[in-house]
C-alpha positions, 0 to 999 in steps of 0.5 A, spaced: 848 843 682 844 843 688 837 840 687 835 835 692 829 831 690 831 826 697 836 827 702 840 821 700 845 822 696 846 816 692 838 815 691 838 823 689 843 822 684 839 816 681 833 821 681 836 826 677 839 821 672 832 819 671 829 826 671 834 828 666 834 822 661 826 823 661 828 831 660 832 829 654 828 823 652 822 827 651 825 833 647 828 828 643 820 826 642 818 833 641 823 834 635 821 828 632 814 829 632 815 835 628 819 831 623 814 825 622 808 830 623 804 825 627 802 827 634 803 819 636 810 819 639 808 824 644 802 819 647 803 818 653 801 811 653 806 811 647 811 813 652 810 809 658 810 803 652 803 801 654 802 799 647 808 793 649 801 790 652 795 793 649 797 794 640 794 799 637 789 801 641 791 808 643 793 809 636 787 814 634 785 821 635 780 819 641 786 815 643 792 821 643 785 825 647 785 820 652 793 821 653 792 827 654 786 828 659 790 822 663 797 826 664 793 832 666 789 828 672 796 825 673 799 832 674 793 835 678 794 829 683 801 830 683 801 838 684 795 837 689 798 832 693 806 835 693 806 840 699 813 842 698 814 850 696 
């Protein structure tokens, strides 16, 4: 496998570990989803464990809208600020 995410070694195999176990994690969130038939397993905050500090308060439609809006503004910055090609 050759993707280097940093040069060294030992930090960018812990980043892998990290990237695929998140990879894994929300594919298992995914089908679970569809299982339960509740979009609230795949609230971002939900999955960050904000609700570990917060109880219930993302737990509603506008809550799942909000959770979305703020992974995509969090992905816009990432994409606009990584200058990698």
């Amino acid at each position: 496998m050759d993707i280097k995410i940093v040069k060294n070694r030992y930090l960018n195999a812990v980043l892998l570990l990290m990237l695929g176990s998140a990879i894994v994690h929300m594919v298992i969130l995914f089908f679970w989803a569809i299982k339960e038939g509740s979009l609230y397993v795949l609230n971002y905050f939900n999955i960050l464990d904000v609700d570990l500090f917060y109880p219930n308060i993302f737990d509603s439609f506008w809550g799942n809208v909000f959770s979305f809006v703020f992974a995509v503004i969090i992905y816009l910055i990432i994409l606009k600020t990584n200058k990698t090609e």
